[in-house]
N, C-alpha and C positions, 0 to 999 in steps of 0.2 A: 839529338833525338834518336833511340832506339830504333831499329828495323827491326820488322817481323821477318822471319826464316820462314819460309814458304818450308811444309811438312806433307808430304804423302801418306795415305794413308795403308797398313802393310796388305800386302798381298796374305793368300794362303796358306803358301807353301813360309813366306817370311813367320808368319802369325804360327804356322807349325814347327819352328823352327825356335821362335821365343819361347812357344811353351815348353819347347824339350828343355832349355836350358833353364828355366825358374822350377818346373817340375823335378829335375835333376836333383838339382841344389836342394831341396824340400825333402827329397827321397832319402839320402843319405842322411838327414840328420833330425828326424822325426820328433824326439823328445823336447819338447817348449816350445812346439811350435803354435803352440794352442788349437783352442779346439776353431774356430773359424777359417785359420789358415790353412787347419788340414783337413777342411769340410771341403775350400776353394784346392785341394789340390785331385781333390776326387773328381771332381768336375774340369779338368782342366785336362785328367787322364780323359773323361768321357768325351773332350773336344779331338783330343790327340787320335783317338781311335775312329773317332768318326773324319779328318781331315786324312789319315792316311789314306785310304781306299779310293776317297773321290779324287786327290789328284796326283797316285799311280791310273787312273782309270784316262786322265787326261794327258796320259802317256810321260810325266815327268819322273826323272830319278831318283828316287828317295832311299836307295838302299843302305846309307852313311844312317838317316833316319830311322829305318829299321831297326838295324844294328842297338841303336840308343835310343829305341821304343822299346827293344826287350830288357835292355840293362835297366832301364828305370822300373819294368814289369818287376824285376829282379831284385830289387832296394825294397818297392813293395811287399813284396812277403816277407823277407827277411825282416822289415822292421813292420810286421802286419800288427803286433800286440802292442808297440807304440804307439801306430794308429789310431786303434782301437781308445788306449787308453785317451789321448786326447780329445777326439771326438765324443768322450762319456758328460762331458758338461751340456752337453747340446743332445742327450739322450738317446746318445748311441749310432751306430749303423740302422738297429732298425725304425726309429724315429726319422733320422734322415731318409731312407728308402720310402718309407710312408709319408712323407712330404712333397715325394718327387708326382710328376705329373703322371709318370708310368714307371711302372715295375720294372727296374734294370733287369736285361736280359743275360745270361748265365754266363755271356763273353765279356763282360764287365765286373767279370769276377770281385773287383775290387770294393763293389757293392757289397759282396757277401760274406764278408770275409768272418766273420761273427757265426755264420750258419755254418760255415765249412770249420770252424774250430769245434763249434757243439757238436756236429756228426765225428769229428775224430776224439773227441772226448768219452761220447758214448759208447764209440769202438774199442777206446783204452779201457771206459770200465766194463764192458763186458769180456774183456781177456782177463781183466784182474779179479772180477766174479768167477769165472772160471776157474781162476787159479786158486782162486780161496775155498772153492767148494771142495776140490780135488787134492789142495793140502787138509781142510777139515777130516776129509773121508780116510784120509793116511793115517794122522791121528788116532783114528777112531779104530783103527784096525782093520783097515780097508781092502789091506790085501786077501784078508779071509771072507770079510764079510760084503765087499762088492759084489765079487763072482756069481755071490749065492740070489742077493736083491736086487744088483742092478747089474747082469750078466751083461759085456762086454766087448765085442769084437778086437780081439789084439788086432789088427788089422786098421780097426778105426783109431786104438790109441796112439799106434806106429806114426800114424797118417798124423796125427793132430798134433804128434811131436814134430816133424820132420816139416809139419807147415806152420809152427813158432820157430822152429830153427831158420826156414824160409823169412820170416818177419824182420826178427833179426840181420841178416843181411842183408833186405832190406833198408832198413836203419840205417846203415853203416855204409850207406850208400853201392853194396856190392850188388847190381843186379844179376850176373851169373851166377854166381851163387847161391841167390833166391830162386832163380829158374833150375837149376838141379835140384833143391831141396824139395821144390814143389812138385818136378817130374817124379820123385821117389816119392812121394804121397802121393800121387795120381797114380804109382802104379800099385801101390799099396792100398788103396781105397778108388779101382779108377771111373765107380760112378759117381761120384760127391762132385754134383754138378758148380760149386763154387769154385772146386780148385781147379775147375777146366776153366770157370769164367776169368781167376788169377793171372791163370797161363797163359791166355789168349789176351790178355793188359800185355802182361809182361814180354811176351814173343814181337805184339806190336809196338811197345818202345823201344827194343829188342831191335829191330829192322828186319825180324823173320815173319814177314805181313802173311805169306801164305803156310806158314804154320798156324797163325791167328787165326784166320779167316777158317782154314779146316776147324779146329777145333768150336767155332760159331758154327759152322753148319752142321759137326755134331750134335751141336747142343738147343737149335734151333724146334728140331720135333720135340724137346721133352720142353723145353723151356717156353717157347713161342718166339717168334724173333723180334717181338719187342723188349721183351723182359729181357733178351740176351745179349741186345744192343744198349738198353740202360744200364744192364750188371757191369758188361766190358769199361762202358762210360764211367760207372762209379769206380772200377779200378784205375783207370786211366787218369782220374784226378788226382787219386792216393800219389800216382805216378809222377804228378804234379803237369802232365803232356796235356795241360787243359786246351789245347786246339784239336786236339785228335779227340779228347772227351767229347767238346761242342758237338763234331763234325757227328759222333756216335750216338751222341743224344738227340742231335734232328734226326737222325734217322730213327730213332725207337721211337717220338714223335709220330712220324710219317705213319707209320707201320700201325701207331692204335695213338689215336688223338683225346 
């Protein structure tokens, strides 16, 4: 006759501890996982996030936890259009978010992931709009005929070069080098209130907080200091530093509800 094995059932921190390891595993290898498995893996991050907090607050050590809550954050975006793509049978991220009980909040990023490609899409084509106008207008004979119809600030085109050059290094993952190219467009253009909001991202991923911070309190009388607390946040994403965004966008919250 078989014996039953007496089974406990797991604790919190145990239950936090399985789902790092099947979330894990899920993370790295995204493609076929189908769309249901990686519907249950969205939700599994939304448990993870809510289990860290309550029991560091009940004084237990979870920093090993940490560690491999960011590494899986990390598998996430890199394989975010795998994601994506699987979850499309089940009609999408935003079908799933309109399913849920309530609207993922913006620290769940993983919710959004669909919104945060369309705003960097419409950012790509608006620099490639640009580019297109400004090689059409070359074409066209533009070095003659700008100056005369659409007179020019060299000033402002130095700037606008010098913060693509800034983009660019970006890219390529150099942030010094983005923060000098964009220092040389601010002093070439130094009220064009965006490249002060750029700077003050960039000086805060940067570890230079009270160069940020000044350049916010510059910008606070012309801006308001909500708009200048959302702007920084919207750079701070680009930045990909979405905990410092969060912390930036309650505050711009705060400030005008």
């Amino acid at each position: 006759m078989a014996r039953t094995i007496p089974t406990s059932p797991l604790t919190p921190a145990d239950e936090l501890r399985l789902l790092l390891d099947i979330s894990e595993k899920r993370a790295v290898n995204i493609r076929g996982i189908g769309a249901e498995t990686a519907s249950e893996l969205l939700h599994r991050l939304d448990r993870i996030h809510e289990l860290l907090p309550e029991l560091e607050a009940n004084g237990i050590d979870l920093r090993a936890e940490r560690v491999r809550w960011q590494s899986l954050l990390g598998s996430v975006r890199r394989h975010a259009q795998e994601l994506q793509a699987e979850l499309a049978p089940l009609g999408g991220l935003a079908a799933l978010r309109a399913a849920l009980p309530e609207t993922p909040p913006a620290d769940q990023w993983w919710w959004w992931l669909d919104e945060h490609d369309r705003q960097r899409r419409a950012h790509t084509w608006r620099k490639i709009g640009l580019f297109i106008v400004v090689g059409a207008l070359l074409l066209l004979g533009a070095r003659k005929l700008l100056p005369i119809i659409f007179p020019v600030d060299p000033q402002v085109i130095q700037a606008m070069e010098l913060r693509n050059e800034g983009d660019r290094w970006l890219e390529q993952g150099d942030l010094d080098s983005a923060i000098a190219s964009y220092e040389a467009a601010h002093a070439a253009l130094p009220d064009d209130n965006d490249i002060q909001v750029w700077l003050a991202g960039m000086y805060w991923v940067q570890g230079d907080k009270d160069r940020s911070r000044a350049i916010v309190d510059q910008l606070v009388p012309t801006l308001g200091a909500s708009q200048t607390h959302a702007g920084v946040a919207q750079v701070l994403v680009q930045l990909k530093d979405t905990e410092n965004a969060i912390i930036m966008a309650q505050q711009a919250i705060e400030e005008d509800p």
